[in-house]
VOLO-278367 format. One record per residue (C-alpha): z, y, x; residue in one letter; residue number from 1. Coordinates in nm, 3 decimals, always signed. Layout:
<sites>
+---------+---------+---------+---+-----+
|       w |       v |       u | r |   k |
+---------+---------+---------+---+-----+
|       Z |       Y |       X | a | NUM |
...
+---------+---------+---------+---+-----+
</sites>
This chain:
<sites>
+---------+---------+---------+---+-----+
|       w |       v |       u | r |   k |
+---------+---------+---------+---+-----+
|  +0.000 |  +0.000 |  +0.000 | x |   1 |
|  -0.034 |  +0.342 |  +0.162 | x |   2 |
|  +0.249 |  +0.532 |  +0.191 | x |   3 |
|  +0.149 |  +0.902 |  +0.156 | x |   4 |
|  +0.353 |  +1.043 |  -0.103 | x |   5 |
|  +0.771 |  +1.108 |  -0.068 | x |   6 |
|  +0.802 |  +0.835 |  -0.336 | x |   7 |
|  +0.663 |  +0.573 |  -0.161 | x |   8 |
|  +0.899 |  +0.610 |  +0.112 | x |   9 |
|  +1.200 |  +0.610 |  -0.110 | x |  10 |
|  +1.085 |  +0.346 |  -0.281 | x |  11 |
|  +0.969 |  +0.124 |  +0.002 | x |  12 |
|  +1.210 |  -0.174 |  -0.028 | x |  13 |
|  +1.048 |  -0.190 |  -0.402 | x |  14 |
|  +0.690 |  -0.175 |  -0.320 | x |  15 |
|  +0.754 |  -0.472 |  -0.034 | x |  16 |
|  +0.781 |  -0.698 |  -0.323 | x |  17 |
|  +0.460 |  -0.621 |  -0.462 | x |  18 |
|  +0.239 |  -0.584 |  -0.155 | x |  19 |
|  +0.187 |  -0.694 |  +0.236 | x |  20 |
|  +0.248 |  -0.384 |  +0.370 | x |  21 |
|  +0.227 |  -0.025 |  +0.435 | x |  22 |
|  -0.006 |  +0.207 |  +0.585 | x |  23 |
|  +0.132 |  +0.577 |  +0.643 | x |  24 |
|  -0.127 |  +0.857 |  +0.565 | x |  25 |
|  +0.040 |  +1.060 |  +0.789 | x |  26 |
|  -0.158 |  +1.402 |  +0.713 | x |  27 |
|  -0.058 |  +1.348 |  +0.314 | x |  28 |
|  +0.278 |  +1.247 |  +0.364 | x |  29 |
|  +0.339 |  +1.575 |  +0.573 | x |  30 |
|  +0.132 |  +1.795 |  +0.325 | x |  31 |
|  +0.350 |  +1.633 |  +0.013 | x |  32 |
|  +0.702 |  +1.655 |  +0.240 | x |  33 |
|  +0.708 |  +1.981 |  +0.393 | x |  34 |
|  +0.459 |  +2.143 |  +0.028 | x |  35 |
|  +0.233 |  +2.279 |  +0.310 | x |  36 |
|  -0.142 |  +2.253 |  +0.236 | x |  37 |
|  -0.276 |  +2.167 |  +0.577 | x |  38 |
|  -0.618 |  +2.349 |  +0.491 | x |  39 |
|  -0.459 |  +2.700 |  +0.405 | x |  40 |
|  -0.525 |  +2.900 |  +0.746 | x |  41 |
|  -0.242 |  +3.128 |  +0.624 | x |  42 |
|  +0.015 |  +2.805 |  +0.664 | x |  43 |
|  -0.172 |  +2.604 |  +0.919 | x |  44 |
|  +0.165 |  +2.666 |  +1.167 | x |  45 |
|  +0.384 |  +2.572 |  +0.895 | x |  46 |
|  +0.232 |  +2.180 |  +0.871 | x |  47 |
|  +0.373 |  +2.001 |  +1.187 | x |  48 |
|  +0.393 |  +1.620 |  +1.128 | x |  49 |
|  +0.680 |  +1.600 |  +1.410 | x |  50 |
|  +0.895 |  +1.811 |  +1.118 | x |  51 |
|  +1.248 |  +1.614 |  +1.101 | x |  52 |
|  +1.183 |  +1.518 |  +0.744 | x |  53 |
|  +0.898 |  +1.389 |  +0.802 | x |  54 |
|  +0.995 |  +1.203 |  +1.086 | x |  55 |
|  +1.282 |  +1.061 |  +0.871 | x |  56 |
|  +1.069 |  +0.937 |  +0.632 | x |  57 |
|  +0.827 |  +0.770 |  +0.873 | x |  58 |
|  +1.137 |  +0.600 |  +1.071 | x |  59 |
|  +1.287 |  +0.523 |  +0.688 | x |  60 |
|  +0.952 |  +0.314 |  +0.578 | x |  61 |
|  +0.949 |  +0.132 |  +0.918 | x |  62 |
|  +1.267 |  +0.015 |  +0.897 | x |  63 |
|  +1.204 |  -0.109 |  +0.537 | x |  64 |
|  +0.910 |  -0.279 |  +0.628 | x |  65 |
|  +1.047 |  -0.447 |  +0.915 | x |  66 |
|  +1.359 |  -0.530 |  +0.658 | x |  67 |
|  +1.117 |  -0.711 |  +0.455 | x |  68 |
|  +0.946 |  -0.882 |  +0.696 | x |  69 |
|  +0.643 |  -0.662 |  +0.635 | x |  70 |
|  +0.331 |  -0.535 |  +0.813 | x |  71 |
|  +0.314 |  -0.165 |  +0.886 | x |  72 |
|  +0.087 |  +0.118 |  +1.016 | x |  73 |
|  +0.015 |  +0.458 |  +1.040 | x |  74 |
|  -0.323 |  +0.673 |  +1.047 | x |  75 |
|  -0.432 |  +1.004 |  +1.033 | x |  76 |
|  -0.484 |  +1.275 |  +1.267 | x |  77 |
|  -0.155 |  +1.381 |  +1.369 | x |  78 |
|  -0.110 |  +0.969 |  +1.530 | x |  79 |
+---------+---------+---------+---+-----+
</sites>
């Protein structure tokens, strides 16, 4: 399942039960975490993927993944 949006994250150990794994669509999850839109020049230095809530909820998935003995991976360009 890809993992872009907050509620994914959150709901992680749920979504395990239902599917392999997770992919994490780094650029969305950011835009959706921090309510940045990465394409607005005016905020362009607002969107940082290395933000500590994102980073929390890319360390959070992993370690639900790996809790559930599931596959996981992350694209986009910030990785």
């Amino acid at each position: 399942v890809m993992c872009e949006i907050p509620s994914n994250v959150i709901l992680a150990s749920e979504f395990a039960k239902r599917f392999d794994g997770f992919s994490i669509g780094s650029n969305d999850l950011t835009q959706l975490t921090l309510g940045v839109d990465r394409d607005s020049e005016l905020l362009a230095e607002l969107f940082d993927e290395r933000d500590g809530a994102v980073l929390t909820l890319i360390r959070s998935v992993i370690k639900d993944a790996k809790k559930a003995g599931k596959k996981v991976g992350i694209c986009g360009e910030s990785f």
